[in-house]
N, CA, C and O atoms as a MOPAC input file, in Angstrom:
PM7 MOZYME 1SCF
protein

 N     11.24600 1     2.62700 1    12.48500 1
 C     10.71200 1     3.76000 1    11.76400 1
 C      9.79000 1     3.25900 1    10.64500 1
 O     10.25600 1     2.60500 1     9.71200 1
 N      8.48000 1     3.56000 1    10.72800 1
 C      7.46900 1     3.34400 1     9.01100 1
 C      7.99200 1     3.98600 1     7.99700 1
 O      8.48600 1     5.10500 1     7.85600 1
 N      7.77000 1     2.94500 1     7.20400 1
 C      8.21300 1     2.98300 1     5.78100 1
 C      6.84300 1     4.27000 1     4.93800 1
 O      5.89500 1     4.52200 1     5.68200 1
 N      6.83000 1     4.70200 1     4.05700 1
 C      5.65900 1     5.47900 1     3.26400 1
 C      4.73300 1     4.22100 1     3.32300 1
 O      3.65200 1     4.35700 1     3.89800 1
 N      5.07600 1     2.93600 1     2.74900 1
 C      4.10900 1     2.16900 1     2.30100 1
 C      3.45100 1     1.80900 1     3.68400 1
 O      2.22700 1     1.89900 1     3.78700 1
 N      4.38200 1     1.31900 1     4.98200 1
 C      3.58200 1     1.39400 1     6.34900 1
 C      2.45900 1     1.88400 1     6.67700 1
 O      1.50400 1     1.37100 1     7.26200 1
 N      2.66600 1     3.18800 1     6.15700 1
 C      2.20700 1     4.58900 1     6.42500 1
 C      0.35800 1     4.26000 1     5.58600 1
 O     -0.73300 1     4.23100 1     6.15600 1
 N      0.72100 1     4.04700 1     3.95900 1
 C     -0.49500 1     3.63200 1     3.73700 1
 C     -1.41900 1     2.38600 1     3.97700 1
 O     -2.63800 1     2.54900 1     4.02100 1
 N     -0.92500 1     1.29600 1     4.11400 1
 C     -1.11200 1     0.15400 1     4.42500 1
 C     -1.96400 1     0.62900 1     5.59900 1
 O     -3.19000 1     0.63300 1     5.48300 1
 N     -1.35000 1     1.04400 1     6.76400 1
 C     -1.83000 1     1.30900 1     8.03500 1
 C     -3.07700 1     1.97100 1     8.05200 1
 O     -3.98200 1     1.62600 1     8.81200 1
 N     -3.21200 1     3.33900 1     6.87800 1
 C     -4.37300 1     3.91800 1     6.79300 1
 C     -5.40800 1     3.09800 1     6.12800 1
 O     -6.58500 1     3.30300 1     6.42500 1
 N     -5.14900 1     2.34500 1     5.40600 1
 C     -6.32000 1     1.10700 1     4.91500 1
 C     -6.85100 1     0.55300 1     5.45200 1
 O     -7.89700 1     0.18700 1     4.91600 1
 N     -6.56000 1     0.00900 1     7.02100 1
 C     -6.97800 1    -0.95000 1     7.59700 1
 C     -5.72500 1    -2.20400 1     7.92700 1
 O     -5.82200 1    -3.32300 1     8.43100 1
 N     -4.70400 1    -1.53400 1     7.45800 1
 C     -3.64800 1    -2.75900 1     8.11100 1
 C     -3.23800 1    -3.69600 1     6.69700 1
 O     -3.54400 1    -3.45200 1     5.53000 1
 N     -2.55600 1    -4.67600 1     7.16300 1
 C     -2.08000 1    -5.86200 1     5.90400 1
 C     -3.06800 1    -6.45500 1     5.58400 1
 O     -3.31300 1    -6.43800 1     4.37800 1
 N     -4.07300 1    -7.24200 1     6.53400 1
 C     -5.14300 1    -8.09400 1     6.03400 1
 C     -6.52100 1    -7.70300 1     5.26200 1
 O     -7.29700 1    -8.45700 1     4.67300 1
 N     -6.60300 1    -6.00400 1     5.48200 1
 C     -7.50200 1    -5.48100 1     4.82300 1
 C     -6.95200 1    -5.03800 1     3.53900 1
 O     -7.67600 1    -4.70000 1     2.60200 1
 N     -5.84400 1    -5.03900 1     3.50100 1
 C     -5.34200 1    -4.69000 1     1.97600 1
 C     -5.20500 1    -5.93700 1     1.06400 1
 O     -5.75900 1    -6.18800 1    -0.00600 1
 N     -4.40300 1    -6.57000 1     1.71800 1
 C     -4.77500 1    -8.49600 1     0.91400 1
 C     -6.15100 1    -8.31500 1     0.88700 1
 O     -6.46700 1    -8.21500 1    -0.29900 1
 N     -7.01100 1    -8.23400 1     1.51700 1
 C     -8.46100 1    -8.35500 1     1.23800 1
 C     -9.08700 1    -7.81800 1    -0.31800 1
 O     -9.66200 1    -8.47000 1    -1.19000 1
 N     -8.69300 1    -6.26400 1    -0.25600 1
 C     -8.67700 1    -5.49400 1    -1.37200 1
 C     -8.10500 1    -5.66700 1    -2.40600 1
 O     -8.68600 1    -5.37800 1    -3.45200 1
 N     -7.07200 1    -6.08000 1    -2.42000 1
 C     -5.94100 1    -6.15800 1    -3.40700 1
 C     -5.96100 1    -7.63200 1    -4.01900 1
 O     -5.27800 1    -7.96000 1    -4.99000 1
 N     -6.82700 1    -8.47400 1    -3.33300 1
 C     -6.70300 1   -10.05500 1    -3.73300 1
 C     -5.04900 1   -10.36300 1    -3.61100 1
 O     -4.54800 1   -11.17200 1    -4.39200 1
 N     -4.53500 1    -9.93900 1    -2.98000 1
 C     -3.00700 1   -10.41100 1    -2.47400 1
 C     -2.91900 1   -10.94500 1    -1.67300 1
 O     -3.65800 1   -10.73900 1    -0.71000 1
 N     -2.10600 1   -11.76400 1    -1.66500 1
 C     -1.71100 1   -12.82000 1    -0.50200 1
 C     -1.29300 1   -11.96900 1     1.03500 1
 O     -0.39200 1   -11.13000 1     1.02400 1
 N     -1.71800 1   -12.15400 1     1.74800 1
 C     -1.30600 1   -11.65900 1     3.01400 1
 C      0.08900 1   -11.71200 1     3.02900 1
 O      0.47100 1   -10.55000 1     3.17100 1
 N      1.29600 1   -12.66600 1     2.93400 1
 C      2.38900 1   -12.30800 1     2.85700 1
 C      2.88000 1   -11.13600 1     1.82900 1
 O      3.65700 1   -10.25100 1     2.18700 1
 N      2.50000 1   -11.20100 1     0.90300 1
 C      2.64100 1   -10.23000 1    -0.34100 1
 C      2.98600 1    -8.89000 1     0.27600 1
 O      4.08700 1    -8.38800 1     0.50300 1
 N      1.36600 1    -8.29900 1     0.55600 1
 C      1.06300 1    -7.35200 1     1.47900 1
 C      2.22600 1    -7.10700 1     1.84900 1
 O      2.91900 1    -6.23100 1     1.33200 1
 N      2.76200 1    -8.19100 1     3.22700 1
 C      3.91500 1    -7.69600 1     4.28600 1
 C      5.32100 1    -7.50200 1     3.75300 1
 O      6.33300 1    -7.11500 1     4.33800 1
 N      5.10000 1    -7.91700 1     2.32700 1
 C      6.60900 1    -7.40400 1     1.93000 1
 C      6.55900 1    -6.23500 1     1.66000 1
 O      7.54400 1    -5.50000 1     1.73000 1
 N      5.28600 1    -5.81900 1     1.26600 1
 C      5.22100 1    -4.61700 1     0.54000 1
 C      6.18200 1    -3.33400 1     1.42100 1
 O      6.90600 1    -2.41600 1     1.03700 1
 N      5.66500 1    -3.92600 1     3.00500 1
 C      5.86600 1    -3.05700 1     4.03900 1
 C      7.62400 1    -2.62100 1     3.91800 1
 O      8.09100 1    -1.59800 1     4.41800 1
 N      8.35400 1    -3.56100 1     3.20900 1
 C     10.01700 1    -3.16300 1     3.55000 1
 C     10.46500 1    -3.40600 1     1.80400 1
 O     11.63900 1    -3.19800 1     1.49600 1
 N      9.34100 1    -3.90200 1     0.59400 1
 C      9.95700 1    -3.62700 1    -0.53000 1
 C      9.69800 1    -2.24000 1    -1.20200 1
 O     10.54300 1    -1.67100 1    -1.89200 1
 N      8.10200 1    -1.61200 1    -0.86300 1
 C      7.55300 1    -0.72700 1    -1.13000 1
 C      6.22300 1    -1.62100 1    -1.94000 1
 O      6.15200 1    -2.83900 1    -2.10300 1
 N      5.21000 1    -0.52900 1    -2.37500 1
 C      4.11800 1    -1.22200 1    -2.84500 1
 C      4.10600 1    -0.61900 1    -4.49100 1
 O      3.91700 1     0.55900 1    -4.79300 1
 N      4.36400 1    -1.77900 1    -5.47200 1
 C      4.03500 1    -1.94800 1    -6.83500 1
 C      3.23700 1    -0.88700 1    -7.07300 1
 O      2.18000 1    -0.60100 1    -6.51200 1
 N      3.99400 1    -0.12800 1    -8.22700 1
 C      3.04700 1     0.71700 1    -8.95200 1
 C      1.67500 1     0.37100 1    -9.43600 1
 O      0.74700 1     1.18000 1    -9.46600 1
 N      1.59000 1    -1.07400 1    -9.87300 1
 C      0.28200 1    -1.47100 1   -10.63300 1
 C     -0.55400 1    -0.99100 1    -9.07100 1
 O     -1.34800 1    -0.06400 1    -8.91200 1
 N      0.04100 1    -2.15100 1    -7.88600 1
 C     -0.71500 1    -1.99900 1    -6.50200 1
 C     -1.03100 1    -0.79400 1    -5.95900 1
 O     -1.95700 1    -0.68600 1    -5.15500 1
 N     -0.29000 1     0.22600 1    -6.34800 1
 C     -0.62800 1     1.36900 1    -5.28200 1
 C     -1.99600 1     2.45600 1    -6.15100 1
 O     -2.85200 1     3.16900 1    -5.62800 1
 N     -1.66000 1     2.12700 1    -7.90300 1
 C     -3.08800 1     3.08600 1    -8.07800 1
 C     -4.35800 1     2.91400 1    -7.78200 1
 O     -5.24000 1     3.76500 1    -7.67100 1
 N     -4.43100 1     1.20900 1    -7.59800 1
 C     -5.54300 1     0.53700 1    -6.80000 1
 C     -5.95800 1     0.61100 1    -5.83700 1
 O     -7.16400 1     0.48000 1    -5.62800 1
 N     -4.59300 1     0.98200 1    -4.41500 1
 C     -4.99800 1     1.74600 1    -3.51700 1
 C     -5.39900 1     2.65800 1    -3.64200 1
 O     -6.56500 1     2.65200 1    -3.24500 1
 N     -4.98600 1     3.91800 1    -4.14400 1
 C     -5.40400 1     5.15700 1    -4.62700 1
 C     -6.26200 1     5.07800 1    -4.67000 1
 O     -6.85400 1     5.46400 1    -3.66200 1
 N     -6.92100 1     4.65900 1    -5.55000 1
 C     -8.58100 1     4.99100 1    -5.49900 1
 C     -9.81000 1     4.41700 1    -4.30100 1
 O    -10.96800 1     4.76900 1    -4.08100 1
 N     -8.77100 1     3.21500 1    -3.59600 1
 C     -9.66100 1     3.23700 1    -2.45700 1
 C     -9.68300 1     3.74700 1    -0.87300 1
 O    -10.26100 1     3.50300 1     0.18600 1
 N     -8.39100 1     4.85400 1    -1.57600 1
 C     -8.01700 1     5.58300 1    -0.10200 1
 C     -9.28600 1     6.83700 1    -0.14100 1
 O    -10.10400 1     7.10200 1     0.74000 1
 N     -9.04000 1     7.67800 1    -1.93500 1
 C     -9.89000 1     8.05800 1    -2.44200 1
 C    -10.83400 1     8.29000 1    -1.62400 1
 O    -10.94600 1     9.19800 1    -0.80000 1
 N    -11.84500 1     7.02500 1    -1.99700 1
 C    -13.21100 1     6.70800 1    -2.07100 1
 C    -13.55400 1     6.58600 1    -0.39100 1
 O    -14.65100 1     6.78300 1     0.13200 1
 N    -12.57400 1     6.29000 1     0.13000 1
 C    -12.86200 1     6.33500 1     1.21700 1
 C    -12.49100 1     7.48200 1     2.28100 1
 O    -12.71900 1     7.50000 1     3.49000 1
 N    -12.06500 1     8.11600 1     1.74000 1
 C    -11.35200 1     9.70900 1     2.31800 1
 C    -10.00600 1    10.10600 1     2.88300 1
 O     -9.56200 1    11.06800 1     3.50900 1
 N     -9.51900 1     8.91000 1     2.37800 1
 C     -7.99200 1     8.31800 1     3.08300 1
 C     -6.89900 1     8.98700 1     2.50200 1
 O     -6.56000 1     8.55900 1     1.39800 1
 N     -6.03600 1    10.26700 1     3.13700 1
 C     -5.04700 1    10.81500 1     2.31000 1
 C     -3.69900 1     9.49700 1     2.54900 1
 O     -3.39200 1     8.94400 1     3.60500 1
 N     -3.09000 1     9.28700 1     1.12700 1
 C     -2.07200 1     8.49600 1     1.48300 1
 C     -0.74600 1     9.54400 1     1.22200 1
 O     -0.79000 1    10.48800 1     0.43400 1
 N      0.01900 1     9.30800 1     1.75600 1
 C      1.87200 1     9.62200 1     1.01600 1
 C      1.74400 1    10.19000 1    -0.14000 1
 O      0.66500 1    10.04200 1    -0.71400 1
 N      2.65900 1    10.87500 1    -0.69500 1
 C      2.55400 1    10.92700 1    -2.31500 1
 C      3.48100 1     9.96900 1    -2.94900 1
 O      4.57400 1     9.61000 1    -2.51200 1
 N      2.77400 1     9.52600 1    -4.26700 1
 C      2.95200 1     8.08800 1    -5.11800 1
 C      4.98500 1     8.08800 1    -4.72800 1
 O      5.55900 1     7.23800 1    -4.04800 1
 N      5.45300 1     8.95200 1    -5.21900 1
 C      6.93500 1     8.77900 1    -5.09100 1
 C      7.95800 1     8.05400 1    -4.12800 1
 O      8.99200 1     7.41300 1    -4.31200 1
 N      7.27900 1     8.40400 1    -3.10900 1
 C      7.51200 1     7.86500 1    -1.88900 1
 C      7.31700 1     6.33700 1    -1.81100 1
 O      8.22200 1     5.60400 1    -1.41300 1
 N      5.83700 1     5.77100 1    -2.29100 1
 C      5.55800 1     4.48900 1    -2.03600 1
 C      6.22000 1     3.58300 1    -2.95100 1
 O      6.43400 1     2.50000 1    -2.40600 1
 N      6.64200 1     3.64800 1    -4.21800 1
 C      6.82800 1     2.77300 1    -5.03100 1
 C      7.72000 1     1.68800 1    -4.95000 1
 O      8.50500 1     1.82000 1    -4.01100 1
 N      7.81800 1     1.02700 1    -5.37400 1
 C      8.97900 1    -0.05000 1    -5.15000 1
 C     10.33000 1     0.82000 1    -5.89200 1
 O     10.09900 1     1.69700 1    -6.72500 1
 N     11.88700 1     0.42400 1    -5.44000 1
 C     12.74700 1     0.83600 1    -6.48200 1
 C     13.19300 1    -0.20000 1    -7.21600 1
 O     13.34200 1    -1.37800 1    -6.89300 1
 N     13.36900 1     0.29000 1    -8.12100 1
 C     13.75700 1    -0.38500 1    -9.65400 1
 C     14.84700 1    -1.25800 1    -9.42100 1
 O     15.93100 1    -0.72700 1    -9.18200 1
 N     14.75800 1    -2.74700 1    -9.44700 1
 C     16.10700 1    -3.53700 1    -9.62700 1
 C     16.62800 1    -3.56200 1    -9.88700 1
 O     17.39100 1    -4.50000 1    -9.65400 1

């Protein structure tokens, strides 16, 4: 089953286009997929789902949870 963050990742262009964007390490990325994606990380997406016409999840859904 996809995770929310799957969900956006996938609409970006996948893991390697988001490491691309994000200057993150390609592994990074793939944790994101089962930790969730960092608040700092996801408003950055935001604006390039944005810009690019990309509806993502809403923020709640994606975030990492709190340790």
């Amino acid at each position: 089953m996809k995770t929310p963050a799957d969900h956006s990742i996938d609409a970006l262009g996948g893991t390697t286009a988001v490491s691309r964007l994000t200057l993150a390490p390609l592994s990074t990325v793939h944790s994101w997929r089962k930790k969730g994606i960092p608040r700092s990380r996801l408003a950055h997406l935001r604006l390039a789902a944005k810009e690019a016409g990309i509806p993502l999840p809403p923020e709640s859904e994606n975030q990492q949870e709190a340790a």
